[in-house]
Backbone bond lengths (Angstrom), bond angles and torsions (degrees), N, CA, C in turn:
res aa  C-N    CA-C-N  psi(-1)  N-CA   C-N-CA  omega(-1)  CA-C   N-CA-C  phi
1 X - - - 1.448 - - 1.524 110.78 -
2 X 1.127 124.11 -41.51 1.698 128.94 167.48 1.109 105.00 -51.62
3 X 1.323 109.58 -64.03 1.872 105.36 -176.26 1.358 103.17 -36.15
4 X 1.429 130.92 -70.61 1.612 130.53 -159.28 1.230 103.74 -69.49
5 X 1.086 120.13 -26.71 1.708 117.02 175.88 1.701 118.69 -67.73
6 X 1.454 96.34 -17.47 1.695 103.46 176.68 1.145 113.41 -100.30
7 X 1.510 104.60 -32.95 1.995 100.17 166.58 1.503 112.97 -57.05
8 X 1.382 118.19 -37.42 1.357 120.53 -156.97 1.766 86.38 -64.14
9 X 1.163 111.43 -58.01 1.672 125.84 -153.60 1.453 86.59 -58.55
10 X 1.436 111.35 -71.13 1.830 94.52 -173.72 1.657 131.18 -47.42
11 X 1.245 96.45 -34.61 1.831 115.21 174.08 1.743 92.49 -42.74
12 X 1.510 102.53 -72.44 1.819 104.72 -179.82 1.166 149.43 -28.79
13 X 2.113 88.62 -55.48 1.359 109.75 164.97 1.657 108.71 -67.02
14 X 0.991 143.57 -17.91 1.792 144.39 -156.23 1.313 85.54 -101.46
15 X 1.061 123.45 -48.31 1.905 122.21 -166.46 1.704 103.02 -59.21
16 X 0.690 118.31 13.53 1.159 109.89 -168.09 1.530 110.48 -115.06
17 X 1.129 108.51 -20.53 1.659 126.15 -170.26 1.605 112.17 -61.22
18 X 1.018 137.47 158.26 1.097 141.22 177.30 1.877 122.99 -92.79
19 X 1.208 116.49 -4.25 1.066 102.24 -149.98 2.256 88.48 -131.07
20 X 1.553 108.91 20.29 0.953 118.83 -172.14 1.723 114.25 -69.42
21 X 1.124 119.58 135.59 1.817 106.72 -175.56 1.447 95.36 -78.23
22 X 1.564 126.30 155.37 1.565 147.64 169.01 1.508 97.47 -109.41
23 X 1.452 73.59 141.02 2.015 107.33 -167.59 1.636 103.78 -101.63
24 X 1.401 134.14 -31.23 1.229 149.89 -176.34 1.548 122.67 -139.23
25 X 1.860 102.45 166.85 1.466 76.54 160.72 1.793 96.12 -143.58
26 X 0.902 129.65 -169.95 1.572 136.79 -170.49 1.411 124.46 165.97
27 X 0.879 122.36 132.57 1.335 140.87 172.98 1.832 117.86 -54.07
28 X 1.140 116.10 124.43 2.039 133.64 -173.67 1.410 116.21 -144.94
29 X 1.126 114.61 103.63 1.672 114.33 176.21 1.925 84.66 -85.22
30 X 1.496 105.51 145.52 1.469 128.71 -147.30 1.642 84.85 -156.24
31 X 1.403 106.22 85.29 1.882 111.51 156.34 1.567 124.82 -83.62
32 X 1.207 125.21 152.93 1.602 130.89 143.82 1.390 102.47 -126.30
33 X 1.842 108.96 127.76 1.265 107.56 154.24 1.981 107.20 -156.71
34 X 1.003 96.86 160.02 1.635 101.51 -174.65 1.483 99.45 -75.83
35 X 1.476 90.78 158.50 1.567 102.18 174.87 1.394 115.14 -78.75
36 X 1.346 123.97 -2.89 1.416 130.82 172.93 1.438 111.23 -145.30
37 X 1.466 137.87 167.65 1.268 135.83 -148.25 1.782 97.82 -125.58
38 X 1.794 119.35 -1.82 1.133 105.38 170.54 1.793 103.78 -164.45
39 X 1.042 126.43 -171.41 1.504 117.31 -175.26 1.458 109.78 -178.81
40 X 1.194 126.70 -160.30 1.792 130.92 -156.75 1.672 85.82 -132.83
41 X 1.297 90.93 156.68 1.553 110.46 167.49 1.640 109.59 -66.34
42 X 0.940 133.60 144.36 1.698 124.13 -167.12 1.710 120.23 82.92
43 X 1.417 111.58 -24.96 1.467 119.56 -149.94 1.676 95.42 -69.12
44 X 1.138 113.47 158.47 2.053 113.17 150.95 0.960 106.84 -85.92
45 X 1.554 126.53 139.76 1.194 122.73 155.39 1.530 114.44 -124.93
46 X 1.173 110.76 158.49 1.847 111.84 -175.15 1.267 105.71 -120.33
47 X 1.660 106.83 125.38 1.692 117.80 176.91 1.678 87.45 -92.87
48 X 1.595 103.29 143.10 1.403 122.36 157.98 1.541 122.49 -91.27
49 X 1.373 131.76 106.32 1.588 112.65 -179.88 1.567 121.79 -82.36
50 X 1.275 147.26 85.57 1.563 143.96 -145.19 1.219 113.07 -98.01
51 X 1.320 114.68 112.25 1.635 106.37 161.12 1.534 129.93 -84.76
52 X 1.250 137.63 115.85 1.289 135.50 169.77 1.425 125.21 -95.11
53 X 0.702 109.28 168.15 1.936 114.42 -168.56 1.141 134.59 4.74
54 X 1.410 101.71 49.61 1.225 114.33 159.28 1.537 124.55 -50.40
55 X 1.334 114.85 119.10 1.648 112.38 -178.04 1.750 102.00 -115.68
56 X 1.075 120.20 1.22 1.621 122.26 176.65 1.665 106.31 -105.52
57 X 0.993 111.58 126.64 1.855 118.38 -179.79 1.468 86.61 -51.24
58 X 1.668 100.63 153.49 2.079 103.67 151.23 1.588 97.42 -151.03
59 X 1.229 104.65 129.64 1.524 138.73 161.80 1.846 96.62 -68.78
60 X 1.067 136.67 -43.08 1.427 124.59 -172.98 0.992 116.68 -166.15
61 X 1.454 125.17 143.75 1.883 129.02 166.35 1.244 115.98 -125.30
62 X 1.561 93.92 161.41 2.166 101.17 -171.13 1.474 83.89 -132.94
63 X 1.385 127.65 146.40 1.175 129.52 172.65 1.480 104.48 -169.56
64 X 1.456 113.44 130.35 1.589 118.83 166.92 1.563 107.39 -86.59
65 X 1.633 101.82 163.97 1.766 111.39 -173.84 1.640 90.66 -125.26
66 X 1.023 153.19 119.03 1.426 143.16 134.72 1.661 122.42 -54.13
67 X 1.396 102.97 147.25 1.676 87.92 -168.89 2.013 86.90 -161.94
68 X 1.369 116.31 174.03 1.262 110.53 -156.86 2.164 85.72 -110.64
69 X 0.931 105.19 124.43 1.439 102.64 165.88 1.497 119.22 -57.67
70 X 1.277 121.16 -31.11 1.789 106.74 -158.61 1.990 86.22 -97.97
71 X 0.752 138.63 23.84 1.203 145.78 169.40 1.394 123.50 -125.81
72 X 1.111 126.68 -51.02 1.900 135.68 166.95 1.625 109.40 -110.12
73 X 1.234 102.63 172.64 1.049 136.40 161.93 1.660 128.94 -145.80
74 X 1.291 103.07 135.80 1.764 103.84 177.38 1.970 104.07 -84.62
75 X 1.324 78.69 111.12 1.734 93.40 164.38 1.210 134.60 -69.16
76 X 1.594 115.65 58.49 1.567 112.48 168.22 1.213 142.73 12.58
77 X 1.823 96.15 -83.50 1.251 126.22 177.87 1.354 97.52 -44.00
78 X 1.306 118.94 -75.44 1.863 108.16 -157.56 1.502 91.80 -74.06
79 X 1.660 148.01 -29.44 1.162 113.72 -177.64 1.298 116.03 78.46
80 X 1.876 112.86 161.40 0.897 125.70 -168.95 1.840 121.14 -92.99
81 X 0.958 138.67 131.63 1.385 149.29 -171.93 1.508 106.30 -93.96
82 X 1.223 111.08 110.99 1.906 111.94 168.96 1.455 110.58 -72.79
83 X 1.067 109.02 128.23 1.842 123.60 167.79 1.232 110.65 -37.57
84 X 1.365 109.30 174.24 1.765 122.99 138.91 1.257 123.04 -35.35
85 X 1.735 132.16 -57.57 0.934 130.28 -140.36 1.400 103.04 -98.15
86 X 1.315 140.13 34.26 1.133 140.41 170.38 1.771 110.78 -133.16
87 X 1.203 103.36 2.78 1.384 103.97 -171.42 1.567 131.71 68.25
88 X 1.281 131.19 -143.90 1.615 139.71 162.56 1.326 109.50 -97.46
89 X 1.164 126.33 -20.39 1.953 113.73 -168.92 1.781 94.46 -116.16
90 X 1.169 94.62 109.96 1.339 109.14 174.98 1.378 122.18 -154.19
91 X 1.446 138.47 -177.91 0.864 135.86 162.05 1.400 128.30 -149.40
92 X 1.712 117.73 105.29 1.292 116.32 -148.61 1.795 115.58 -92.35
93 X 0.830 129.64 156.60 1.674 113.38 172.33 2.217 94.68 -155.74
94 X 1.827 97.88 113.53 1.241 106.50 148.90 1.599 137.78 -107.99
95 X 1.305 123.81 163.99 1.578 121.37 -165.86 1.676 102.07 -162.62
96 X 1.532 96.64 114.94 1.798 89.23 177.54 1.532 122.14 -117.21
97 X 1.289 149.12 89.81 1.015 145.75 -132.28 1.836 91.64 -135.66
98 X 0.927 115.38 138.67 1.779 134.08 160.03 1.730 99.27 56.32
99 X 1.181 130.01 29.81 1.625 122.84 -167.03 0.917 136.49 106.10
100 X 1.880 112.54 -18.03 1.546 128.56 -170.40 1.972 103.60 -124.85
101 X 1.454 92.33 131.37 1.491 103.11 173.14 1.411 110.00 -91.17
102 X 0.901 129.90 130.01 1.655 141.19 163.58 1.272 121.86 -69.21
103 X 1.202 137.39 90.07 1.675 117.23 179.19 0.989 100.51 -120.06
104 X 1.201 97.98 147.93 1.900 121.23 -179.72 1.759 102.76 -141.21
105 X 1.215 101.32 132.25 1.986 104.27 -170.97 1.884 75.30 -152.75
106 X 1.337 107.17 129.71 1.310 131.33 178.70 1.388 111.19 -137.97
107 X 1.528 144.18 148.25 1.146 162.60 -170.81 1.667 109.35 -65.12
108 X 1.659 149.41 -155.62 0.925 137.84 133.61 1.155 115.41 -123.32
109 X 1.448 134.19 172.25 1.408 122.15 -155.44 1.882 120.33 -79.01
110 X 1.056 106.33 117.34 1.663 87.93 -146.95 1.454 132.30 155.19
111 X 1.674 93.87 -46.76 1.216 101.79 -163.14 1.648 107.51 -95.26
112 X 0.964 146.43 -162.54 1.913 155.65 -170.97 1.334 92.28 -124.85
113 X 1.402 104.79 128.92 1.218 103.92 170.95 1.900 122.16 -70.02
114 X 0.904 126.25 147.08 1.502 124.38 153.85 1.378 150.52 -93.75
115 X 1.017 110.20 134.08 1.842 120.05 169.83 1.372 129.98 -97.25
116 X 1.117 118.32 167.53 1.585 111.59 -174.07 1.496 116.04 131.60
117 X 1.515 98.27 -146.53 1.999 108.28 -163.70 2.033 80.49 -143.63
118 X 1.562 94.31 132.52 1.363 105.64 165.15 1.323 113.22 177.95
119 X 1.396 131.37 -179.08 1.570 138.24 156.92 1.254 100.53 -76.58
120 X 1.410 98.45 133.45 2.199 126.33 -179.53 1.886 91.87 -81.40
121 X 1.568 83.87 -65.13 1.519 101.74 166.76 1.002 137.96 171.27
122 X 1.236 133.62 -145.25 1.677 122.39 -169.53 1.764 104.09 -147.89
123 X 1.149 119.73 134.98 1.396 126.15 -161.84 1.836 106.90 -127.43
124 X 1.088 120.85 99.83 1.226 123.65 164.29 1.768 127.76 -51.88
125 X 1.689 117.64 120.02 1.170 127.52 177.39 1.329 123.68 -115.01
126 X 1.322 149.55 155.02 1.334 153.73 177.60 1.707 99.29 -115.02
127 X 1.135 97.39 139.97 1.473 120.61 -171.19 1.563 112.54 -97.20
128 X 1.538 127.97 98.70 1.306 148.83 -141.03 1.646 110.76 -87.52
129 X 1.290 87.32 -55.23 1.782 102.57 -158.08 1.875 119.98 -156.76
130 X 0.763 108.86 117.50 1.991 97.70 -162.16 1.124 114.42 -69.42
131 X 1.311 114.81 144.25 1.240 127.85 -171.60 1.794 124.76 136.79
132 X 1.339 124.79 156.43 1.109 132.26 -150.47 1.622 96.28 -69.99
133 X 1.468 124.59 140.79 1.736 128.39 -171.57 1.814 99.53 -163.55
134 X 1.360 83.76 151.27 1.348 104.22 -179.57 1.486 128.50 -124.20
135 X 1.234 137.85 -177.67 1.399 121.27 177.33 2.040 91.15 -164.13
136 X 1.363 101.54 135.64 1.242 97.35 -155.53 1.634 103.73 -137.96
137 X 1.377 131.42 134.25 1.666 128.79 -172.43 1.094 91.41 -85.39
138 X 1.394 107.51 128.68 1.649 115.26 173.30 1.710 118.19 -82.48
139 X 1.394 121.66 92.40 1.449 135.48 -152.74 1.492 96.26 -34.15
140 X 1.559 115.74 -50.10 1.418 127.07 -138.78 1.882 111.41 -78.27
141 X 1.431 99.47 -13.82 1.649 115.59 -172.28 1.600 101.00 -139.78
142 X 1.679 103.74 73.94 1.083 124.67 150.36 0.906 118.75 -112.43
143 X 1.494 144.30 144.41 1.819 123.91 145.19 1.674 92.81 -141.10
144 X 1.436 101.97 154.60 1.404 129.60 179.45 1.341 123.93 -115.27
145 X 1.081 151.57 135.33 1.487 160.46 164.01 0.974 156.94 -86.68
146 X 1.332 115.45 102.98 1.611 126.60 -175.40 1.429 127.24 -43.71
147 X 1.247 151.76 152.59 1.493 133.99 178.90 1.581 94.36 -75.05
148 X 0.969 145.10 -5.93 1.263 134.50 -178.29 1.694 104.46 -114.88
149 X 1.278 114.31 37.07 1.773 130.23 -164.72 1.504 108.51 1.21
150 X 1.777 102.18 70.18 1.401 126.68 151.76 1.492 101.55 -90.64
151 X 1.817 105.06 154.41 1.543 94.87 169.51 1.018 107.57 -106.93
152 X 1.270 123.13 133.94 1.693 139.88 -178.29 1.948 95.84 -78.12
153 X 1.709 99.97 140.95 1.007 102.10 167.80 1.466 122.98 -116.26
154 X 1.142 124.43 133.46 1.242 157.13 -111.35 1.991 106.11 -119.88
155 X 1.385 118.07 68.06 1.347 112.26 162.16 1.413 112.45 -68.00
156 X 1.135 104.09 125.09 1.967 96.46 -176.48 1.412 105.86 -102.21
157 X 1.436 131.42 138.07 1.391 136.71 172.31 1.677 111.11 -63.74
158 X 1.272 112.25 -27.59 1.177 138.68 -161.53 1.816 138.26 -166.58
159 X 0.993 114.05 119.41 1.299 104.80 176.44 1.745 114.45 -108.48
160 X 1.837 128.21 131.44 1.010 109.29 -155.04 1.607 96.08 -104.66
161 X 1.392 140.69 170.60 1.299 141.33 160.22 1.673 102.01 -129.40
162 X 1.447 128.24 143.36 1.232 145.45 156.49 1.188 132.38 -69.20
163 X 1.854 126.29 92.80 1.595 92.80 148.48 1.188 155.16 -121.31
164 X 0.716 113.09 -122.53 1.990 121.33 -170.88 1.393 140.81 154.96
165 X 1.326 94.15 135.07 1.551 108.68 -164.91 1.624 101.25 -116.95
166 X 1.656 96.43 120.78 1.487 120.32 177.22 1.625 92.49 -104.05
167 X 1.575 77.03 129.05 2.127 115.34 161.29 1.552 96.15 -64.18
């Protein structure tokens, strides 16, 4: 069980690389938006990340969030929540360093990959300083996953950004 628990983690950490060859390509509308359109200084707020029409299975995704420091913060403590669309056997890993969240949510060894429309997930923020802010998927440091951890390449219909206006 360690062993697969370290493949999984390295599989994650590697997905992330830039210089990975793509095995396919397919079409993913890829949203961010808050569950509400404005909030209080102090408040939590929760970004949703959504995938829609997906027509290519994925075993796993790596994706950064950009976000403005003097306005949010990524909330650790409560952490990130996996969607619908990955089911119960998964394995999630977040990291927020200089403005950008890291998420990585991968399959477990075993399972079929999936396609479709669902929540990736939902990411808890603290509300800094008032004023108009955004939070934005950085196109260029995505990668997605094949059940055979090829990286699928990724025509996007759409790319979504979040905002919000703090009281």
């Amino acid at each position: 069980m360690k062993i697969l628990f370290l493949g999984l983690i390295a599989l994650v950490l590697v997905s992330c690389a830039d210089d990975a060859e793509t095995s396919a390509e397919y079409d993913m509308i890829l949203t961010a938006k808050f569950q509400q359109i404005s909030a209080d200084v102090g408040d939590d707020v929760q970004l949703e990340i959504l995938i829609d029409e997906s027509t290519q299975s994925v075993f796993g995704i790596c994706l950064q969030l950009q976000y403005d420091e003097d306005y949010l913060i990524y909330d650790e403590q409560s952490g990130m929540t996996t969607g619908d669309i990955f089911g119960e056997n998964y394995l999630s890993f977040t990291q927020s360093e200089n403005g950008i969240v890291h998420v990585s949510i991968t399959l477990q060894q075993g399972e079929d990959a999936l396609a479709g429309t669902g929540i990736l997930c939902t990411l808890p923020f603290n509300c800094l300083m008032a004023g108009n802010t955004d939070i934005s998927i950085i196109s260029d440091n995505i990668s997605v996953y094949d059940l055979d951890g090829n990286i699928i390449d990724l025509n996007f219909s759409t790319m979504g950004s979040a905002e919000l206006l703090i009281n």
